[in-house]
C-alpha positions as CSV (number, residue, x, y, z in Angstrom):
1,X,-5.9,1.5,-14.5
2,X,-6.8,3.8,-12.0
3,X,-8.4,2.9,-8.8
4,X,-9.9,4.2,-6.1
5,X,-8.8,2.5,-2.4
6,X,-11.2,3.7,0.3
7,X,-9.2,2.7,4.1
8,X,-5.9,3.2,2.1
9,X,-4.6,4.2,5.6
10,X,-5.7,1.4,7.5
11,X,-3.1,-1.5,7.4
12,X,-4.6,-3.9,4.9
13,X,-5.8,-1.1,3.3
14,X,-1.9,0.8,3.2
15,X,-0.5,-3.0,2.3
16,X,-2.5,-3.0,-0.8
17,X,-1.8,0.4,-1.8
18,X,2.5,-0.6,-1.8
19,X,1.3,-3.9,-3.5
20,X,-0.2,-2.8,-6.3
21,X,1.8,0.0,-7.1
22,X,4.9,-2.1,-6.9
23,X,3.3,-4.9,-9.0
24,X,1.2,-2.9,-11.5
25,X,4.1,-0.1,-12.0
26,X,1.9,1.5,-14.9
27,X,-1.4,1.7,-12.6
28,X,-2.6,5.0,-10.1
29,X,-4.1,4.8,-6.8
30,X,-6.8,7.7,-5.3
31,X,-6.2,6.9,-1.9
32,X,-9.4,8.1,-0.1
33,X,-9.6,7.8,3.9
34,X,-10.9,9.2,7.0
35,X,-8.1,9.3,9.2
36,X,-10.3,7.6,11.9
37,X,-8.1,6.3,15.2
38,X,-7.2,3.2,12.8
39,X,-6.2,5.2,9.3
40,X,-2.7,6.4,10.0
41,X,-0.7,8.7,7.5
42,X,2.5,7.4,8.7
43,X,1.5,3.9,7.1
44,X,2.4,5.6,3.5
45,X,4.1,9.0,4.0
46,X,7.2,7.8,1.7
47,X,4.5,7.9,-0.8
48,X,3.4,11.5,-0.6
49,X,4.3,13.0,-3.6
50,X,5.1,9.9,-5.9
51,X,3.5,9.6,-9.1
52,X,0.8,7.7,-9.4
53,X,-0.3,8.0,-6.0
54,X,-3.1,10.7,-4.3
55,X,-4.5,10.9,-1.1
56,X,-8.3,12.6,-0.3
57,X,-9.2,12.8,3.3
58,X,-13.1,11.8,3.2
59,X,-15.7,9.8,4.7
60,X,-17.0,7.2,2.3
61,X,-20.9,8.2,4.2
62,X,-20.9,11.3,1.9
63,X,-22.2,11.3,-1.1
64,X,-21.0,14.4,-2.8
65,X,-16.9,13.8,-1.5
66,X,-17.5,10.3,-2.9
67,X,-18.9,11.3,-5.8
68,X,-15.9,14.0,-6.4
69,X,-13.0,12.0,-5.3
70,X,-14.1,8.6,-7.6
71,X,-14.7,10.6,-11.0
72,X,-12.5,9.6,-13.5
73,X,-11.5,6.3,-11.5
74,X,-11.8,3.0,-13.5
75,X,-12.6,0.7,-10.2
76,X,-13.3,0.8,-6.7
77,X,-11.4,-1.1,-3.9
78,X,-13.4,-0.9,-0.7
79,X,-10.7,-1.4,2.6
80,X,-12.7,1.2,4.5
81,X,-14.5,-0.3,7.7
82,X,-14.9,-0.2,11.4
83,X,-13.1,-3.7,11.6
84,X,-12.5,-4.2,15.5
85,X,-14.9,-6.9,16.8
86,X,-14.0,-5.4,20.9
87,X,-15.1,-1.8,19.8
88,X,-18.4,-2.9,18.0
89,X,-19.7,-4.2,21.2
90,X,-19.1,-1.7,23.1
91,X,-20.9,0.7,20.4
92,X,-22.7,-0.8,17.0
93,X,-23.8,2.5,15.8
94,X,-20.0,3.6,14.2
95,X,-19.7,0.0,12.5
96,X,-23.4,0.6,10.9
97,X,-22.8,3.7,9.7
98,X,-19.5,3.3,8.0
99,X,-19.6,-0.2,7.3
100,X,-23.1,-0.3,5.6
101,X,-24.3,3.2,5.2
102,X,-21.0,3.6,3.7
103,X,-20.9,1.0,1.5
104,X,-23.5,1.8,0.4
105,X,-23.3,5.5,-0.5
106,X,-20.0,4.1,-2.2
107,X,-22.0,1.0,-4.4
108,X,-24.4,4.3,-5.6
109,X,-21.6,6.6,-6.9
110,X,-19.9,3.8,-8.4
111,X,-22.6,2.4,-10.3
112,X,-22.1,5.7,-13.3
113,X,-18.8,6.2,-12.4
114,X,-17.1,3.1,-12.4
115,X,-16.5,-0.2,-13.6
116,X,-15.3,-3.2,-11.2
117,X,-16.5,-2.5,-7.1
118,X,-14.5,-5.1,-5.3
119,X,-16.1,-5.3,-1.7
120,X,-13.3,-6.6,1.1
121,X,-15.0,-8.9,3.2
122,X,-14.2,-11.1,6.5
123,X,-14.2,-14.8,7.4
124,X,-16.4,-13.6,10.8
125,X,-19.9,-12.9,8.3
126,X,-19.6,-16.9,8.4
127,X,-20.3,-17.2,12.2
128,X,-18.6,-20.1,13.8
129,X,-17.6,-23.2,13.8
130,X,-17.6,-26.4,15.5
131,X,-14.5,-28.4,16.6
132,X,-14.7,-31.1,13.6
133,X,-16.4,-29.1,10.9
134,X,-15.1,-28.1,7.1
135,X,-13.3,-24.7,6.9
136,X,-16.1,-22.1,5.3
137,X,-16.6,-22.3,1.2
138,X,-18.0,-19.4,-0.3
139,X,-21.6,-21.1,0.0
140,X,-21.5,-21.4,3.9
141,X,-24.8,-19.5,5.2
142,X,-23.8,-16.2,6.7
143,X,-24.6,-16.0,10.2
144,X,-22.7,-13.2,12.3
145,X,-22.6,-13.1,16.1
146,X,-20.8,-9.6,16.7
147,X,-22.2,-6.3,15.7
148,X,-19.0,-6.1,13.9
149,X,-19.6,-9.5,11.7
150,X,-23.2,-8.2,11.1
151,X,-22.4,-4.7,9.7
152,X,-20.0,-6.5,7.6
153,X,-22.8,-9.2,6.3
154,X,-25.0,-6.7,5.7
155,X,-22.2,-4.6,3.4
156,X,-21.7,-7.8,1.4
157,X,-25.7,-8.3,0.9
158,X,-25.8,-5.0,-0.3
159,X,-23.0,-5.5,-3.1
160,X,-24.2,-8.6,-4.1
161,X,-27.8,-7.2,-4.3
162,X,-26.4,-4.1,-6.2
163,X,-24.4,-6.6,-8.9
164,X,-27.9,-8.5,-9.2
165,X,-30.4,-5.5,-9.2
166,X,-28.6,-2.9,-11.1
167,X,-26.1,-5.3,-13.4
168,X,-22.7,-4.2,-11.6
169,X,-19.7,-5.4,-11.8
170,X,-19.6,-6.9,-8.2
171,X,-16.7,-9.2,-6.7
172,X,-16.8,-9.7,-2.6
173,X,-13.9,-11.3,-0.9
174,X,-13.8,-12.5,2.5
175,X,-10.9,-13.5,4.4
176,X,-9.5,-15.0,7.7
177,X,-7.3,-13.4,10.1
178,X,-4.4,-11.0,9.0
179,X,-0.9,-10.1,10.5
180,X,1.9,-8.4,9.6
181,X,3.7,-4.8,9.0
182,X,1.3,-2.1,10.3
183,X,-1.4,-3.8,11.9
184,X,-3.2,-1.4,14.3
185,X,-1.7,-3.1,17.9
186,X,-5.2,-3.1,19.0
187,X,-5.5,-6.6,17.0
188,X,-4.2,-9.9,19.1
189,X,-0.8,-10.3,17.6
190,X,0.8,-6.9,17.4
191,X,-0.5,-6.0,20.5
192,X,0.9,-9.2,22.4
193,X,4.1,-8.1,20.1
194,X,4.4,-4.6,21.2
195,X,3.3,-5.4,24.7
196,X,6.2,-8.1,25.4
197,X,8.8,-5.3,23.8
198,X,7.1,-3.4,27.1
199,X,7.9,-5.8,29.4
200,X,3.9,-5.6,30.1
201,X,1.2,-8.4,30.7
202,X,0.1,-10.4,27.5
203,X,-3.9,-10.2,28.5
204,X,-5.4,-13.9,26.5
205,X,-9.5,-13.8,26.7
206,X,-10.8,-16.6,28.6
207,X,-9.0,-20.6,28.2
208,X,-7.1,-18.9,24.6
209,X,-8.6,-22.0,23.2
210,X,-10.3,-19.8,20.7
211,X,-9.2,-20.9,17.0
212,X,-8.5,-18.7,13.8
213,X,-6.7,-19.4,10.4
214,X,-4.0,-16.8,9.9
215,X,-3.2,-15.1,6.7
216,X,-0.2,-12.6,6.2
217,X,-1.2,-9.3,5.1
218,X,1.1,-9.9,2.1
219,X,-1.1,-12.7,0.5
220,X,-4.2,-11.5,1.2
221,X,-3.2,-8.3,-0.8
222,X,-2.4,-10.6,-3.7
223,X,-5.2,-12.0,-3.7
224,X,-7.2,-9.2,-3.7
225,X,-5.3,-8.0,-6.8
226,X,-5.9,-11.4,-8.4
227,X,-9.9,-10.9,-7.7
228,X,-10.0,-7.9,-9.0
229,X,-8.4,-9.0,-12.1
230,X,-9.6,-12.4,-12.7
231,X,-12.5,-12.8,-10.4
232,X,-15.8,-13.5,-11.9
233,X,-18.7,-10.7,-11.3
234,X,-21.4,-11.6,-8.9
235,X,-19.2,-14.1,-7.1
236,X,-17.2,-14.3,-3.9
237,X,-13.7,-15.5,-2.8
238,X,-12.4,-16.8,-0.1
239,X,-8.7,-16.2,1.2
240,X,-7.2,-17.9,4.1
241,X,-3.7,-19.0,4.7
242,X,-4.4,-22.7,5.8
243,X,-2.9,-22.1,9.7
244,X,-5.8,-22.4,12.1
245,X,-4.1,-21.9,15.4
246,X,-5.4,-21.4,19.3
247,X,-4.7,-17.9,20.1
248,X,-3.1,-19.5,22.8
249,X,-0.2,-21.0,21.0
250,X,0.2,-17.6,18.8
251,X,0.7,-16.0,22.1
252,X,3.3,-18.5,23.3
253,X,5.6,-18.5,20.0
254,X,5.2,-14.5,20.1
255,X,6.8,-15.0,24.1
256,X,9.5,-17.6,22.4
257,X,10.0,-14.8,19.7
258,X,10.4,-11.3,21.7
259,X,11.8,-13.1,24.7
260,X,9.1,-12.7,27.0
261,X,8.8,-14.4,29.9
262,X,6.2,-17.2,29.7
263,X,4.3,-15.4,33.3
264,X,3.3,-12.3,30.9
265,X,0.6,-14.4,29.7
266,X,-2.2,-13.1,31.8
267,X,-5.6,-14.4,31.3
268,X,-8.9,-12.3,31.2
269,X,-12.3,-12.2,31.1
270,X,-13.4,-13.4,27.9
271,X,-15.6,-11.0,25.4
272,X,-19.2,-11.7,24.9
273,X,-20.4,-14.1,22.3
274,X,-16.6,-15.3,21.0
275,X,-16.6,-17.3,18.7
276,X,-14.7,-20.2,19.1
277,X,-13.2,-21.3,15.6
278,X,-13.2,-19.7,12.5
279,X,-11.4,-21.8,9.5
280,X,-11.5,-21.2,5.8
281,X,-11.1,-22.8,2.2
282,X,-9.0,-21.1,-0.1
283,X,-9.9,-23.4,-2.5
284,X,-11.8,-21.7,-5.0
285,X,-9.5,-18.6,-5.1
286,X,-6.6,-21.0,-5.7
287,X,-8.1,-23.2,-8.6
288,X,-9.8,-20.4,-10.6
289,X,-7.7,-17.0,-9.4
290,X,-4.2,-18.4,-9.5
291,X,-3.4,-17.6,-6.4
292,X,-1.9,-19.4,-3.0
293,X,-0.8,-18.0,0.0
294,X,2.9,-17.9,0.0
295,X,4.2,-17.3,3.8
296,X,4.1,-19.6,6.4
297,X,2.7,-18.7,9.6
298,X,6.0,-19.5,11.7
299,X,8.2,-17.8,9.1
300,X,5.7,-14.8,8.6
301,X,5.4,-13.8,12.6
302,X,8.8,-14.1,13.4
303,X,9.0,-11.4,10.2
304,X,6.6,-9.3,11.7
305,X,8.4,-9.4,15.3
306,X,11.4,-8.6,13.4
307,X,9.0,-5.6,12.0
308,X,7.9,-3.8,15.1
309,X,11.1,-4.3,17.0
310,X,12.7,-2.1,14.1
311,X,9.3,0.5,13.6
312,X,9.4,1.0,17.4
313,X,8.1,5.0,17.0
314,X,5.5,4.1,14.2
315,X,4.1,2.3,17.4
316,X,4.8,3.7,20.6
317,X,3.3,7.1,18.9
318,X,0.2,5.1,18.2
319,X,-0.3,3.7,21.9
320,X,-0.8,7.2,23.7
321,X,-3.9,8.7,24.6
322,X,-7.4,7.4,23.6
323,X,-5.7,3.9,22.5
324,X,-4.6,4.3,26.7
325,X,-7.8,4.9,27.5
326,X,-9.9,1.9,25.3
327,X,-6.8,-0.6,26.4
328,X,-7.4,0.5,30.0
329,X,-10.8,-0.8,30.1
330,X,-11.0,-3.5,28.1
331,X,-8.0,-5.2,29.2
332,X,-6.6,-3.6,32.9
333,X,-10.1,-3.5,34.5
334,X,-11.0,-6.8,33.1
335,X,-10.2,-10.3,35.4
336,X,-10.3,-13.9,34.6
């Protein structure tokens, strides 16, 4: 098997890529990114060179690199996405263009050029939910609130329309939030751990009442591998880890973790339109993929803790210039 992983740089994207060459030892990844602020070549420099594994710097919005880079590729793996809700709002036009102009100039090469197209999804494209109601099944309407979620809806329409209209072979997956090794510090928990190591403030939107289920980026990769293997065509999986949490308490057992004093928290104004509590059902994954998440959250974040406090440069080279600038007015200028 030879795939092609589009946002292999990006950190689900670069988990994947480790996954599957360690578990299907016979398989070989194309490995074809931007290098946006988000896709980071340190995430898989050991690999440079290994058999079995190329990287192509492209955009997936350009037909004729697309079209070069998947030929002789047996399935397509799409990571590649604008993926942080924050930035979407404060421009859409980035998350439209990659997230469904590319998708869609990716579903068109594919569809003489290779066989599976497994579109990664996200929990958000559900919307949100109330205090008391079920986690979201696959069948939940889709109704997105950030420009994010939207460009993400739209993406899986477009798949599942392409499997329907032109007879491909079409898998989506969508799942809740994901932590772990590499994770862009942008994203709530490794920024909160890589601020504490900084002895700065831990900035918590609005009450940090706001509720998510949390997958480690180590599951969610095996399910993806399980989908792509054993997921039927047309269809859509859900993968969550069964650990809805406040951002609130993540932030406090990240300060009993790092050592933080509990005064870091520091509450801001909260984002636009946040959605206060996403949950999801794994259960369809788990009955007909074989698969189950395997970390628990309290085990899995003092791992990834233990991660950043021993990849220290593979972050403090990441928080320097333009990450300065976005943190600086998103989080500095903002005030509870």
């Amino acid at each position: 098997m030879r795939l092609f992983v589009t946002g292999g740089l990006g950190f689900i994207g670069s988990n994947f890529v480790r996954h599957v060459l360690e578990q299907r030892p016979g398989w070989s990844v194309v490995n074809y990114d931007l290098v946006t602020y988000a896709g980071n070549p340190a995430n898989l420099h050991d690999l440079d060179g290994t058999s079995g594994y190329r990287f192509v710097r492209g955009d997936i919005a350009d037909r004729s690199a697309v079209a070069a880079a998947l030929d002789g590729c047996d399935a397509v793996v799409n990571f590649a996405a604008e993926s942080h809700v924050d930035r979407s709002i404060l421009s859409a036009e980035p998350f439209v263009r990659t997230n469904v102009l590319g998708t869609m100039t990716l579903l068109d090469a594919a569809r003489t050029r290779a066989g599976r197209f497994l579109q990664v999804s996200t929990d958000e494209v559900y919307g949100a939910l109330e205090p008391d109601d079920p986690p979201f099944t696959e069948t939940t309407p889709l109704d997105p609130t950030s420009p994010y979620a939207a460009s993400k809806a739209a993406a899986d329409h477009l798949a599942l329309a392409y499997a329907r209209t032109y007879g491909m072979d079409v898998v989506v997956t969508r799942c809740s939030n994901n932590y772990g090794p590499y994770q862009f510090p942008e994203k709530l928990i490794p920024l909160m751990i890589t601020n504490a190591c900084e002895g700065k403030p831990l900035p918590v939107y609005g009450d940090g009442r706001q509720v998510r289920d949390w997958i480690h980026v180590e599951d969610h990769c095996a399910g993806v591998l399980a989908a792509l293997e054993r997921g039927k065509a047309g269809e859509v999986y859900n993968f969550g880890g069964r650990s809805e949490r406040p951002n609130l308490a993540i932030v406090q057992r990240i300060v009993e973790l790092t050592g933080a004093p509990v005064s870091s928290i520091t509450h801001v104004t909260d984002r636009p339109a946040h959605d206060r509590r996403y949950g999801v059902d794994p259960a369809r994954a788990e009955r007909e993929l074989g698969w189950s998440a395997r970390h628990s959250l309290d085990t899995g974040l003092a791992q990834t803790v233990a991660w950043y406090r021993a990849h220290e440069p593979w972050w403090r080279a990441i928080k320097n210039g333009s990450y300065r600038d976005f943190y600086r007015a998103w989080y500095e200028e903002r005030t509870a």
